[in-house]
C-alpha positions in Angstrom: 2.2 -3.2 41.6 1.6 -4.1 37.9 0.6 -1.0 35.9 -1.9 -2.0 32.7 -4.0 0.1 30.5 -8.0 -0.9 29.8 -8.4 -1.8 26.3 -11.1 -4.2 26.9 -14.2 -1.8 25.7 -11.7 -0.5 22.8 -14.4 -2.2 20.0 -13.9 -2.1 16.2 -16.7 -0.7 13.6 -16.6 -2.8 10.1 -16.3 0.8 8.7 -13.1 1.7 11.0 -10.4 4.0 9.8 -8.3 0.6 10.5 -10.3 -1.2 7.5 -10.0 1.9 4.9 -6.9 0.7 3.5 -8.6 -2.1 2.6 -11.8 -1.0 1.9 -10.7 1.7 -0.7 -9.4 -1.0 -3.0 -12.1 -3.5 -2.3 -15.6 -3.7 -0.1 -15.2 -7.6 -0.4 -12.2 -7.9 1.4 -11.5 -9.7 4.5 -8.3 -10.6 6.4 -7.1 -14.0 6.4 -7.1 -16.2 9.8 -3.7 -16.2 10.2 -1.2 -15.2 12.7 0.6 -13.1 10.6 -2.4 -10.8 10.6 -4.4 -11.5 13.7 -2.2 -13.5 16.1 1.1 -12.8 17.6 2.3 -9.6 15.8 -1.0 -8.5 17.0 -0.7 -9.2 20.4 3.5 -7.7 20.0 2.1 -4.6 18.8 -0.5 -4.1 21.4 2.2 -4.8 24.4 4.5 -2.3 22.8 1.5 0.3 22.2 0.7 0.0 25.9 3.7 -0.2 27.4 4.3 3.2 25.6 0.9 4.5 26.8 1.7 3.7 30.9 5.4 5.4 30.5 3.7 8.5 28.9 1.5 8.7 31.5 3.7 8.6 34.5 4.3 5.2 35.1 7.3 2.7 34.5 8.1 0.6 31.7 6.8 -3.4 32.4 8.3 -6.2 32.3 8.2 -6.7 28.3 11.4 -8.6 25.7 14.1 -5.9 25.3 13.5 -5.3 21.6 10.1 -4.5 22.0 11.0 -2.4 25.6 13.2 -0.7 22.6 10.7 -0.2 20.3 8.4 1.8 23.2 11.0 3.9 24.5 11.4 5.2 20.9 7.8 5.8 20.4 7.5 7.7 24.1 10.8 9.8 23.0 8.8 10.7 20.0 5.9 12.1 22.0 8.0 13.7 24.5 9.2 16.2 22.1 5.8 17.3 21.1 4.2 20.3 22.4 1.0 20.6 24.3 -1.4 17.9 25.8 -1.8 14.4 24.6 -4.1 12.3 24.4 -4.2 8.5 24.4 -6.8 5.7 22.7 -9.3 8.2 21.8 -12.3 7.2 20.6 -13.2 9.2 17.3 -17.1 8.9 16.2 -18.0 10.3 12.9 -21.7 11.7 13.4 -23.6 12.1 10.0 -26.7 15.1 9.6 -29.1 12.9 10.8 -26.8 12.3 14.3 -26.3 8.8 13.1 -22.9 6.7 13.5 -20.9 6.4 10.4 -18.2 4.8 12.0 -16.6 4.4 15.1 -12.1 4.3 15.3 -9.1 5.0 17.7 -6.3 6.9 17.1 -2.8 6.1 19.4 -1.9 9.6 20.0 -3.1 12.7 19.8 -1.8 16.5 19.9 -4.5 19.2 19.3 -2.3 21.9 19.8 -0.5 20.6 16.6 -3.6 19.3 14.9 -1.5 16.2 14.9 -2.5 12.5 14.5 -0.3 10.0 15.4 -1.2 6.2 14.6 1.9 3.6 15.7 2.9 0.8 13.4 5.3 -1.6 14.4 5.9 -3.8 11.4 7.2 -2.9 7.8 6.5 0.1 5.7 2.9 0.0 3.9 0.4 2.7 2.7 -1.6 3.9 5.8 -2.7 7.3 4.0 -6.4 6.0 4.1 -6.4 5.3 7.9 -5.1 8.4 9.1 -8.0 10.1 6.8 -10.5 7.9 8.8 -8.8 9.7 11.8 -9.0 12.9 10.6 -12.5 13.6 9.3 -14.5 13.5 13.0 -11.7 16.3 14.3 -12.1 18.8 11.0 -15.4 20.5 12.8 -14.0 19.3 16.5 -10.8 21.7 16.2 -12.2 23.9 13.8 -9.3 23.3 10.9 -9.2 22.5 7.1 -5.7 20.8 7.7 -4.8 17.9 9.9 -0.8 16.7 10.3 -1.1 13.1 10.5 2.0 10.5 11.6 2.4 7.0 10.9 5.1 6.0 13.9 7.0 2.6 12.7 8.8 1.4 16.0 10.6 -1.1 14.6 12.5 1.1 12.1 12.4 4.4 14.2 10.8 6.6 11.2 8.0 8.9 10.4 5.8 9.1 7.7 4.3 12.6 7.9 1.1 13.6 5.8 -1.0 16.9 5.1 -4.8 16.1 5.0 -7.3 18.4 4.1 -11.2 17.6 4.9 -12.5 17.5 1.2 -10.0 14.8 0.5 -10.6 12.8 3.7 -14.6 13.0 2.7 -13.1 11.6 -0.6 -11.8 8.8 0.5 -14.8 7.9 3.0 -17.1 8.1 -0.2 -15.6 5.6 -2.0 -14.5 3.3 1.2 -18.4 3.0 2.2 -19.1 2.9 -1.5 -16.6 -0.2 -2.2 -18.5 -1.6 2.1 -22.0 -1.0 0.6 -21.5 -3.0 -2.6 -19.4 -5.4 -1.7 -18.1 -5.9 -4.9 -14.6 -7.8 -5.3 -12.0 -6.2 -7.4 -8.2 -6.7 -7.7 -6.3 -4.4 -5.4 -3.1 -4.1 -3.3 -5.0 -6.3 -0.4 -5.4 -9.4 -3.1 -2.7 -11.2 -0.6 -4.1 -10.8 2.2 -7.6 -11.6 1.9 -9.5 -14.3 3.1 -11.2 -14.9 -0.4 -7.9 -14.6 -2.6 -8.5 -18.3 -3.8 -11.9 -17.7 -4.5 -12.7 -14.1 -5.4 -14.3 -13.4 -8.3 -12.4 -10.5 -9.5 -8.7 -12.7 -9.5 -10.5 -15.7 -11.1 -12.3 -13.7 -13.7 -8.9 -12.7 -14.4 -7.4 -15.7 -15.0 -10.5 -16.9 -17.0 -9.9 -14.0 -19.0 -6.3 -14.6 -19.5 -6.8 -18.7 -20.3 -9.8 -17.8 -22.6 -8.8 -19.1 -26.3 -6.0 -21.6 -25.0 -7.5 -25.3 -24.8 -4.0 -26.2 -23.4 -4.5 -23.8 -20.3 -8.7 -25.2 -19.5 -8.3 -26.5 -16.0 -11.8 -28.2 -14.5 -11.4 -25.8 -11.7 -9.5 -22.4 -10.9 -9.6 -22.1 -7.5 -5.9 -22.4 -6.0 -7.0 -24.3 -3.0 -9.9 -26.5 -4.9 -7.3 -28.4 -7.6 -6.3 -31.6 -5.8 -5.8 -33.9 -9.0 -1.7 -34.2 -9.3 -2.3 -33.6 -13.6 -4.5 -30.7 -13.1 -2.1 -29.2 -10.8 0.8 -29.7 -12.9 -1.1 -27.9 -15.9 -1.9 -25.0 -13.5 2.1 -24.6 -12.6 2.5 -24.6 -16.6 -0.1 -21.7 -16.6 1.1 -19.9 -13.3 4.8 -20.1 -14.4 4.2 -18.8 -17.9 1.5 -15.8 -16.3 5.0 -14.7 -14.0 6.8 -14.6 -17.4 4.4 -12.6 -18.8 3.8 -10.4 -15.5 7.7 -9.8 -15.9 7.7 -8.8 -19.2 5.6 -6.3 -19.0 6.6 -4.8 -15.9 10.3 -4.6 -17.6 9.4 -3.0 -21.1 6.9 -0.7 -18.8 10.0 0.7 -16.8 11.7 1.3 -19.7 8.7 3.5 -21.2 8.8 5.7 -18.0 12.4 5.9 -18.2 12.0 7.2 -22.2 9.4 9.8 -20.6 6.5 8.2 -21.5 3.9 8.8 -18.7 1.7 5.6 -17.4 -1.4 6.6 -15.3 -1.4 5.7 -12.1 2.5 4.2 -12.6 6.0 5.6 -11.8 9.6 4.2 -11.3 11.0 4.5 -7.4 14.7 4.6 -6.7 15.6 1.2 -4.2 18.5 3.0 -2.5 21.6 0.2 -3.8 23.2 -2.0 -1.3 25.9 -0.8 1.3 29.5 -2.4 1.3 32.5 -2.1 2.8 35.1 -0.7 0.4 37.7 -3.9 0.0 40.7 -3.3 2.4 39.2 -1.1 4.4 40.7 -1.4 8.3 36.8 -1.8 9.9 38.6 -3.5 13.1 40.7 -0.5 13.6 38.3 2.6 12.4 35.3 0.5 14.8 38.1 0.0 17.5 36.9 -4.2 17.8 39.4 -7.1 18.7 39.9 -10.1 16.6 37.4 -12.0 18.6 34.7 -9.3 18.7 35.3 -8.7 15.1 35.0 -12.4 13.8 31.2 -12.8 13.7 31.0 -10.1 11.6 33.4 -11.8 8.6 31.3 -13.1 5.8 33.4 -12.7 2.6 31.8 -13.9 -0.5 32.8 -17.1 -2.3 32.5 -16.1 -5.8 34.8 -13.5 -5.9 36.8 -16.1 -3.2 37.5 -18.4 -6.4 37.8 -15.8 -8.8 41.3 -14.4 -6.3 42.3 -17.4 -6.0 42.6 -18.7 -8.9 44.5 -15.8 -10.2 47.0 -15.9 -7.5 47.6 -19.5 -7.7 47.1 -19.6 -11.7 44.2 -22.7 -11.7 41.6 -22.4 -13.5 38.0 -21.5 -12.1 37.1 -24.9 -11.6 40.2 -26.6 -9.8 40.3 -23.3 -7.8 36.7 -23.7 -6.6 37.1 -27.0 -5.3 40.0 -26.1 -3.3 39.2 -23.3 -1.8 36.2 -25.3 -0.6 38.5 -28.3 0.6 40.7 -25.9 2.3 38.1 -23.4 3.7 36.0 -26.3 4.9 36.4 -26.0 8.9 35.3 -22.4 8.8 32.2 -22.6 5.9 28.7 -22.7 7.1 25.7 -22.9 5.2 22.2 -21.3 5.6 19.1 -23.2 5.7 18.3 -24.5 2.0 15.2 -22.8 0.0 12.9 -24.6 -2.3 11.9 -23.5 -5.8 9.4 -25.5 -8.2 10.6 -26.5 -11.3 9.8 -28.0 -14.3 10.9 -31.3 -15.0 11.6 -32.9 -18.2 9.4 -36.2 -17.6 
């Protein structure tokens, strides 16, 4: 017999912890009708969310792809080393003084005996701090705490974020997420890319207006990305959009080297990007992973550049004779990825 779960009545409030993200930066913003946000890694995430949910609560795994099957058994691992009882899909209502509904959410797991939160993700790192703080605020008076654990769960790259969240700072952040609903006024935020009114917000274009002010070189007859359809007018707003990126790199580069003087920038700081692994050059990988030849071949991908640059000083050519016959030689076992496509400015 097929096991499911019921999330037909599971309902979203315009105010849900799921929108304060969002909301925080900007009450104007709304997600774009795209699959990327609303379609199939949607409907992925939901599968692997429930098929999590039935193993947790005695049942077996369904019939679901093996990477996502993958992706639950991790997330029911996780839960089984929590202690206490847990709850699933709860329904969190945040009751106001006059017994009215702020807002209405769901939270994917929860622990009470750990004051824990758990909310599962199953796509790429983001900042979820204001969504777990829409979780939070109905339970401060429901457990009788001042500190909630909240955990974003990410599937797909088996790791935790773990938070501390105190009730004044959750009621922070709810005051200024139904402050930014109630006004509904755009402004530029981390969201900008994913909102439904990116090509015609107010806030982005009153940007560029700002920027283009002064320049009679740089006056389009209309601002909105998706509104210029005259080839000439589009060509002057690449001339403006390439030289904004110059500008937009500029100043991000001579702003990292501030911080890294010690100069602090409000609201700014420089992150480490851990560097790129590779294997050491001669190392035995075949042996040390014990892999045959054939198991091991899929795995080759050496690097032409430094190809040539051997090459040429074992066979003593220069750079350019060497590249072209390593290329002739090597041509049976090349391949080549998918071309990518860059505009750029011609000199017509």
């Amino acid at each position: 017999m097929k096991q499911e779960i019921d999330h037909s009545e599971r309902a979203h409030h315009p105010l849900g912890a799921s929108q304060w993200p969002n909301l925080s930066g900007c009450g104007a913003f709304k997600y774009k009708e795209t699959d990327e946000y609303n379609g199939e890694a949607a409907e992925r995430g939901t599968a692997i969310h429930e098929a999590a949910e039935i193993v947790l609560r005695g049942g077996e795994m369904p019939q679901i792809e093996a990477d996502m099957s993958e992706e639950a058994d991790w997330l029911v691992s996780q839960a089984r080393l929590l202690s206490g009882p847990l709850e699933f899909e709860k329904r969190l209502e945040m009751i106001n003084s006059e017994w009215e509904t702020e807002y209405f959410t769901t939270a994917d797991l929860l622990c009470r005996d750990q004051f824990l939160i758990v909310d599962y993700k199953t796509g790429q790192l983001g900042n979820y701090f204001a969504q777990l703080c829409g979780m939070a605020l109905p339970l401060f008076d429901e457990w009788k705490t001042e500190l909630i654990n909240a955990e974003i769960w990410y599937s797909r790259l088996q790791y935790k974020a773990k938070y501390k969240i105190t009730k004044s700072i959750a009621l922070k952040v709810f005051e200024q997420v139904k402050s930014n609903y109630e006004t509904k006024t755009p402004r530029l935020c981390d969201s900008c890319e994913k909102c439904h009114f990116l090509t015609t917000c107010d806030a982005v274009n009153g940007l560029v207006n700002n920027i283009v002010n002064g320049r009679e070189d740089w006056n389009l007859k209309e601002y909105h990305a998706s509104r210029i359809l005259e080839p000439v007018e589009m060509s002057k707003a690449l001339d403006i959009a390439f030289l904004m990126n110059k500008w937009v790199d500029g100043v991000k580069y001579h702003a990292s080297k501030l911080i890294g003087q010690g100069v602090e920038i409000p609201n700014y700081k420089l992150k480490a990007r851990a560097g790129r692994k590779s294997i050491i050059d001669g190392a035995d990988v075949k042996g040390l992973l014990d892999l045959t030849e054939e198991e091991m071949k899929p795995a080759y991908n050496i690097g032409l550049t430094k190809l040539y640059e051997v090459f040429a000083k074992s066979k003593d050519l220069k750079p350019a004779t060497a590249q072209r016959q390593v290329k002739k030689i090597l041509e049976p076992v090349l391949m080549e990825s998918n071309p990518s496509f860059n505009l750029t400015k011609t000199t017509k």
